[in-house]
DRENDOZA-351127 format. One record per residue (C-alpha): chain; y, z, x; residue number from 0; residue in one letter. Coordinates in nm, 3 decimals. Layout:
REM residues N
  cadena       c2       c3       c1  num  residuo
       A        Y        Z        X  NUM        A
...
***
This chain:
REM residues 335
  cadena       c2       c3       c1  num  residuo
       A   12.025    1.093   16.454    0        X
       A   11.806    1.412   16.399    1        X
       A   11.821    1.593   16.103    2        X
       A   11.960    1.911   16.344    3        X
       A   12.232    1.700   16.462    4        X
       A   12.310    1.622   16.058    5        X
       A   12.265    1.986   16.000    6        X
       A   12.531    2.125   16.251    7        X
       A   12.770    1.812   16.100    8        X
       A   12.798    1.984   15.775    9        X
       A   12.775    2.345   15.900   10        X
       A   13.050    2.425   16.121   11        X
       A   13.274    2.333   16.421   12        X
       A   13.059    2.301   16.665   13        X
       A   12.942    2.002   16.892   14        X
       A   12.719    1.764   16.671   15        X
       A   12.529    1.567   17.021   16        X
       A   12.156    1.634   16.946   17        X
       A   12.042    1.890   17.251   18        X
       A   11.912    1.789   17.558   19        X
       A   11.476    1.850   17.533   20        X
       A   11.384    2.082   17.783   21        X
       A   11.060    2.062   18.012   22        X
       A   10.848    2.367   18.138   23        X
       A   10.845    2.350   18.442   24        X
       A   10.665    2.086   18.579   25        X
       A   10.458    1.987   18.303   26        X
       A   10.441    1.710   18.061   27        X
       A   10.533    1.984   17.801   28        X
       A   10.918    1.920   17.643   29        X
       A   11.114    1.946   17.336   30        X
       A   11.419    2.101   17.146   31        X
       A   11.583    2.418   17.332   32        X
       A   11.451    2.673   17.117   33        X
       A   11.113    2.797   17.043   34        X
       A   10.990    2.984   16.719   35        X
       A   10.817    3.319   16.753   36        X
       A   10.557    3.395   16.502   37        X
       A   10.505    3.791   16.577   38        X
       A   10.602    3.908   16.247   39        X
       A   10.379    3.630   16.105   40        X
       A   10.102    3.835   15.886   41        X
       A   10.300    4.151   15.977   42        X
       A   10.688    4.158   15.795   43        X
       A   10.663    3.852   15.705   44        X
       A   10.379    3.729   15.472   45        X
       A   10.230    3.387   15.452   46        X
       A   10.434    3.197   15.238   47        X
       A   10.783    3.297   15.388   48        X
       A   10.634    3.197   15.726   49        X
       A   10.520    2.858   15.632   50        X
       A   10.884    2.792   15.501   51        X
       A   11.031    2.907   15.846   52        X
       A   10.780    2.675   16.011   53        X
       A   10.851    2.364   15.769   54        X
       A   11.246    2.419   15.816   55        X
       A   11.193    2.478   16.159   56        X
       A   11.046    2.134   16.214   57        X
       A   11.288    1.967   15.990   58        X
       A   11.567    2.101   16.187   59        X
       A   11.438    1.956   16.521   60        X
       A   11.213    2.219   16.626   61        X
       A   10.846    2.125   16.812   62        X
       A   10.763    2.428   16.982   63        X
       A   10.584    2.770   16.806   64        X
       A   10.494    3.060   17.002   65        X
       A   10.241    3.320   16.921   66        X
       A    9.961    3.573   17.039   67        X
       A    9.601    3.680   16.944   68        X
       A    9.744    4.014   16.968   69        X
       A    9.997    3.947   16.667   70        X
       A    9.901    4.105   16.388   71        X
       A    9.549    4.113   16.482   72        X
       A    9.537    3.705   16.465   73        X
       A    9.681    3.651   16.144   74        X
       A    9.999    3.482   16.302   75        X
       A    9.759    3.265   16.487   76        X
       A    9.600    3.146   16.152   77        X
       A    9.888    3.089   15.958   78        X
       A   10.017    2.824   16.204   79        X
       A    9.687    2.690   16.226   80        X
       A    9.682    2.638   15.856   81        X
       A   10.020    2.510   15.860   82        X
       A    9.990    2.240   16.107   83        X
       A    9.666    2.162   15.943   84        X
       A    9.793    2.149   15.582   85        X
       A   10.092    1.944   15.671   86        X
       A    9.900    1.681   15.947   87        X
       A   10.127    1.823   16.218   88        X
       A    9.969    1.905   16.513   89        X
       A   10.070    1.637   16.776   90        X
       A   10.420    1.730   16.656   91        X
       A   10.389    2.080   16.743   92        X
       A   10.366    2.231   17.147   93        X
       A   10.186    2.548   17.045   94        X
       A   10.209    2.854   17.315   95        X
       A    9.979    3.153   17.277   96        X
       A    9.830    3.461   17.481   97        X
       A    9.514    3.644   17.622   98        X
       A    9.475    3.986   17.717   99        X
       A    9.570    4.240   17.472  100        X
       A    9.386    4.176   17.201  101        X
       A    9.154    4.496   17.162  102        X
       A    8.851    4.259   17.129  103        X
       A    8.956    4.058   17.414  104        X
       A    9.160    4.301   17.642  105        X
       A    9.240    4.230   17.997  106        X
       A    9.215    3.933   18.200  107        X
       A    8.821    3.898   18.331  108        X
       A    8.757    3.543   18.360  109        X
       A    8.513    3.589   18.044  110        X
       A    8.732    3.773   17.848  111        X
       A    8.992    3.475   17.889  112        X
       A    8.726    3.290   17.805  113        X
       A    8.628    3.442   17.449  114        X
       A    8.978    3.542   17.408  115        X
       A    9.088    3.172   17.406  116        X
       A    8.808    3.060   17.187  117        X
       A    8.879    3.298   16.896  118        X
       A    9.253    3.176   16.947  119        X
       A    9.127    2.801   16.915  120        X
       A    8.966    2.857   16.561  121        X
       A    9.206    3.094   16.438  122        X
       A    9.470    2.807   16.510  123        X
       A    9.228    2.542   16.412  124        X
       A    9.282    2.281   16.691  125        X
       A    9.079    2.160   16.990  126        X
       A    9.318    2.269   17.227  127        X
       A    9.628    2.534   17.320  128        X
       A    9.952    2.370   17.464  129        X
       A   10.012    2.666   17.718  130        X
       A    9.858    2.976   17.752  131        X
       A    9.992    3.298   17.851  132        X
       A    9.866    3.594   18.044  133        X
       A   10.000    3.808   17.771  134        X
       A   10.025    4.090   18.084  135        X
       A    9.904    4.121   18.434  136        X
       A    9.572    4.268   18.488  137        X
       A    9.576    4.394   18.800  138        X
       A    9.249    4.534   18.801  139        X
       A    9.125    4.172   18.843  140        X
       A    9.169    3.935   19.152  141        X
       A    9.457    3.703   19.017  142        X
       A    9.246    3.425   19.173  143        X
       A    8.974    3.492   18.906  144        X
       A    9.174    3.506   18.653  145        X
       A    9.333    3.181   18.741  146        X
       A    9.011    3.024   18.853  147        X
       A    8.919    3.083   18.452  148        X
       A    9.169    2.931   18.320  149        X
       A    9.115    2.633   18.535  150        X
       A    8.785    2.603   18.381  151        X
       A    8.973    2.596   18.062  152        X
       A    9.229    2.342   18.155  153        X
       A    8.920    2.102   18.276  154        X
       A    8.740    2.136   17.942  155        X
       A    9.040    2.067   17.752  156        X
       A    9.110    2.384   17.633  157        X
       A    9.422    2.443   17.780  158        X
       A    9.684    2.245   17.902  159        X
       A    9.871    2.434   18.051  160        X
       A    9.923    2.834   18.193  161        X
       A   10.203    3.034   18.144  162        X
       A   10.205    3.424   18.229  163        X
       A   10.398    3.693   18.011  164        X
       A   10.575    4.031   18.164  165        X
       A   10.483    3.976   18.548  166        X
       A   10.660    4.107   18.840  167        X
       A   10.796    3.880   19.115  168        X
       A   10.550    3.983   19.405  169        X
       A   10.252    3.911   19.153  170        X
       A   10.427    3.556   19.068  171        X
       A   10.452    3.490   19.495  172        X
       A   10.069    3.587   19.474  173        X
       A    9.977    3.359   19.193  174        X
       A   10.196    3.092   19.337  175        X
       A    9.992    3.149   19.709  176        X
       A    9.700    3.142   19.471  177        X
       A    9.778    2.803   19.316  178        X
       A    9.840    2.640   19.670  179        X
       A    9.465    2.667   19.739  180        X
       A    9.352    2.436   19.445  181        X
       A    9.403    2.694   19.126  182        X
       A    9.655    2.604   18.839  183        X
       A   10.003    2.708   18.813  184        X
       A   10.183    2.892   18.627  185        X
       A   10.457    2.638   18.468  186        X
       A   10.648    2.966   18.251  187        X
       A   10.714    3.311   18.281  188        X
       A   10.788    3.468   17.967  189        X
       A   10.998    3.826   17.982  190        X
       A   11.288    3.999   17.823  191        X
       A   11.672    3.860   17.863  192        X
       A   11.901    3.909   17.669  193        X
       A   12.351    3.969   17.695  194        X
       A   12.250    4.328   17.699  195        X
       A   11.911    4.326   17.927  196        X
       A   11.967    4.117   18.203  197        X
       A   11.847    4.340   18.500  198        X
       A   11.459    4.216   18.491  199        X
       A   11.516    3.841   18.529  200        X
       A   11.840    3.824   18.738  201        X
       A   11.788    3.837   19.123  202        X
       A   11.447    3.817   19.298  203        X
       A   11.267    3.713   19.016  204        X
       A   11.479    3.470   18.875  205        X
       A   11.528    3.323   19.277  206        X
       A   11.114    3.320   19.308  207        X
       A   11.081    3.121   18.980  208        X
       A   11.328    2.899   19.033  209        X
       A   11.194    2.805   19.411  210        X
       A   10.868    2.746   19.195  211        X
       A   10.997    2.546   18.915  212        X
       A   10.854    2.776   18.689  213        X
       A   11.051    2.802   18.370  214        X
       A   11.183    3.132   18.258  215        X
       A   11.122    3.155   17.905  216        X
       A   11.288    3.445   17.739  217        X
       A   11.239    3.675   17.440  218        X
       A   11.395    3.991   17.294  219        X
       A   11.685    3.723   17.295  220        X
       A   11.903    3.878   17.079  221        X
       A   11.797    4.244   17.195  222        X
       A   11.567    4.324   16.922  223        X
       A   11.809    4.215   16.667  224        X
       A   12.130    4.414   16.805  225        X
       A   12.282    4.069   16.862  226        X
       A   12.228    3.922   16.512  227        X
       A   12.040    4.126   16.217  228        X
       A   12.075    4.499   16.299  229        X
       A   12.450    4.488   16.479  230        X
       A   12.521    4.743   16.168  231        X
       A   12.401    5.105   16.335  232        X
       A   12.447    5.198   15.982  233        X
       A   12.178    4.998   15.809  234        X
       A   11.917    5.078   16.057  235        X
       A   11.616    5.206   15.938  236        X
       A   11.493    5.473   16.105  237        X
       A   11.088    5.335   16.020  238        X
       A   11.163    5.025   16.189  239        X
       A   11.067    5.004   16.567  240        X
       A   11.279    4.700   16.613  241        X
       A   11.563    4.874   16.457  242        X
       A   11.512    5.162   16.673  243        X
       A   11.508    4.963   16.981  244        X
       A   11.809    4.761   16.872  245        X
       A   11.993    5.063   16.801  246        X
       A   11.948    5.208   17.208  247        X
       A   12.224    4.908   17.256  248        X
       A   12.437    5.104   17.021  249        X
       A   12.762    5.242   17.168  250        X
       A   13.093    5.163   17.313  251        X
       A   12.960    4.889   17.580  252        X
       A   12.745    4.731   17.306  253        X
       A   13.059    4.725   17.036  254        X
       A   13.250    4.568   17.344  255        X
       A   12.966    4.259   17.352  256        X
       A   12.986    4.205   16.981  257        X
       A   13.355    4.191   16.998  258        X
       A   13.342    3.968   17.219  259        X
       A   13.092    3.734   17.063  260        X
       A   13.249    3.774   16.720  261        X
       A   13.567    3.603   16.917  262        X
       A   13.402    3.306   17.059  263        X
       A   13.184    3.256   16.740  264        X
       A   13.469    3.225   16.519  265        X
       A   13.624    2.958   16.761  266        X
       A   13.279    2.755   16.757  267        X
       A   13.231    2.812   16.382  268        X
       A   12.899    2.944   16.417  269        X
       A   12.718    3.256   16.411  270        X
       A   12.716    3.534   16.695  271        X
       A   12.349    3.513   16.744  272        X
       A   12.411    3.144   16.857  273        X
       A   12.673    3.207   17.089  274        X
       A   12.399    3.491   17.249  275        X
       A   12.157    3.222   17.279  276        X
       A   12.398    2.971   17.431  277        X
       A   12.512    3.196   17.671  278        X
       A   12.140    3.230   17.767  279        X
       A   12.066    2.867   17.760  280        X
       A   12.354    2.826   18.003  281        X
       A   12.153    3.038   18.279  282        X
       A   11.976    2.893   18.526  283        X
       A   11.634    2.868   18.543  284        X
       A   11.584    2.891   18.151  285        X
       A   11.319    2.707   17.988  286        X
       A   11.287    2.745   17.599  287        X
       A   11.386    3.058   17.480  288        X
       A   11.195    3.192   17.206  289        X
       A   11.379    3.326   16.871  290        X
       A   11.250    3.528   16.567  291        X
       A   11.421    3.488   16.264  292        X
       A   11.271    3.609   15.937  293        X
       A   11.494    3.421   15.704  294        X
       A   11.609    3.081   15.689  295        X
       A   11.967    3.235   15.708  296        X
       A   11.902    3.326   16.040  297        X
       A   11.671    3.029   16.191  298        X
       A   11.976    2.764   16.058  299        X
       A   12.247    3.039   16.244  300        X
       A   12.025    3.042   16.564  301        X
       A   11.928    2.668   16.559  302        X
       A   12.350    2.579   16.620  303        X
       A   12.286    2.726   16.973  304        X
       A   12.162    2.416   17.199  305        X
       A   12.496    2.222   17.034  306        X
       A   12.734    2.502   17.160  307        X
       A   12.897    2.436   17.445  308        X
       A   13.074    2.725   17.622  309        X
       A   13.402    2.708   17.802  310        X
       A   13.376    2.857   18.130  311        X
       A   13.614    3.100   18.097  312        X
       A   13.395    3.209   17.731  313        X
       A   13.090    3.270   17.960  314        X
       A   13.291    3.476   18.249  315        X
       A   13.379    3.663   17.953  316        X
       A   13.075    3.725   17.807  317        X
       A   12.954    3.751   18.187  318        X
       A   13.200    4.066   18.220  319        X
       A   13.153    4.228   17.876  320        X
       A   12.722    4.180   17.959  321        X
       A   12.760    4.363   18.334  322        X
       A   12.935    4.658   18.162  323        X
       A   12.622    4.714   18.004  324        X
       A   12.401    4.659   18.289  325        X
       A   12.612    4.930   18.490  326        X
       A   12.574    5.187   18.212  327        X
       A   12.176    5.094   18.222  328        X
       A   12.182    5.106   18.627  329        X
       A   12.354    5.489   18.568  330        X
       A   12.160    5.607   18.271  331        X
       A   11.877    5.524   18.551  332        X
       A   11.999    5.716   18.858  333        X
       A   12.059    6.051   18.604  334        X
***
């Protein structure tokens, strides 16, 4: 039994059967539901708080850790490497990071991949990276030479795997024509989805994945923190840009969600943020979504979600008070 499934037994109501591991795609990559984001590692969350997140993190089941050169200017990058390092862990851990934003390293030119994933590879202080992202298209370069790069990489034993961040269904059908002629795949897509952003994965894009087997892997989970952390407008504050964003969800459609999930989380015995990422993990097409706690309050609330099983009429509920939110975003557009 894992220490997780121990963990929800003395926590709360909810379902004690250890999750299911999830694969990416159609790799050899799998492991517990849930992924932990590092981009506040180095940033608002210094190194020792971090490590702790990471160590608990593992105890509780977790094997995959997600990153970017780009967060805080490779100082989340180190602190895992140091981590897995210091505590012998690296064939425990799937580590996911991304090229193409870091100023030193922007855009995707087959060398800048290049340099961009060697600076990655000592900053995280292994010989190799798990799956790595194309933090954002670069459409200024062929996607064939950008992929052809990476292949390079994935022959040396660089890389794994490739995974692309933020890209738009027509360029996935490109890379995916691309990929028939010999060039590596992408096995994820990584891009915002959340109860109260839904409008960018559902529909072509989710279809074109899907008919890929390319895993959706979503962040901005709990809408920058609306869902869990900053649900109280009133404690916002105002030089926070997460707060900010969290706080465009404010209003009577976003009360409406939280009522809602405060209802089905009390009959679970867990934590709202966990019913969000259930809901989420009951989607199709979902890979590992990522999460971003920065306290262990939070990573032990979010890491109840793979046990939570939803009835079906909870997730037509949360499925009606979600759309209400989508239809106020579709209007908001059209104005």
């Amino acid at each position: 039994m894992s220490d997780i499934t121990n963990f929800v037994a003395d926590g709360g109501s909810s379902p004690t059967l250890e999750p299911t591991h999830r694969r990416v795609g159609n790799s050899a990559l799998a492991g517990f539901p849930l992924a932990l984001g590092a981009a506040v590692f180095g940033w608002t969350l210094p190194s020792g708080r971090s490590t702790d997140l990471l160590d608990r993190f593992v105890e509780l089941g977790g094997s995959f850790v997600d990153t970017a050169d780009l967060y805080s200017s490779g100082m989340s990058e180190q602190i895992i490497g140091t981590w897995m390092r210091e505590r012998s862990l690296r064939d425990r851990i799937v580590v996911s990071t991304k090229v193409g934003r870091h100023p030193d390293h922007l855009g995707l030119a087959p060398r800048t991949i290049r340099e961009g994933v060697d600076a990655s590879l000592v900053r995280l202080q292994t010989d190799h990276i798990d799956l790595l992202y194309f933090h954002a298209d670069d459409e200024s370069v062929p996607i064939e030479e950008s992929l052809s790069a990476a292949g390079d990489l994935i022959r040396e034993g660089k890389v794994r795997y490739l995974g692309a961040s933020t890209y738009s269904a027509p360029r996935l059908l490109e890379a995916r024509i691309a990929s028939a002629g010999g060039l590596p795949r992408f096995e994820a897509v990584a891009e915002e989805y959340s109860l109260m952003r839904r409008d960018i994965v559902e529909g072509t894009f989710a279809m074109i994945a899907q008919a890929q087997t390319v895993s959706i892997m979503p962040y901005f989970t709990l809408a920058n923190g609306f869902l869990g952390r900053h649900r109280n407008i009133r404690s916002f504050n105002p030089e926070d840009i997460r707060a900010r964003r969290a706080s465009l969800h404010a209003g009577r459609h976003g009360t409406h969600v939280l009522r809602v999930l405060d209802n089905i989380a009390m009959a679970h015995g867990v934590d709202i943020s966990a019913i969000a990422l259930a809901w989420i993990l009951a989607q199709p097409g979902i890979g590992i979504p990522t999460i971003g706690p920065e306290s262990m309050r939070e990573l032990e609330a979010l890491m109840h979600a793979p046990m939570v099983s939803l009835t079906r009429a909870q997730h037509l509920e949360l499925n009606k008070a979600s759309e209400e939110t989508q239809r106020t975003r579709t209007s908001s557009r059209k104005k």
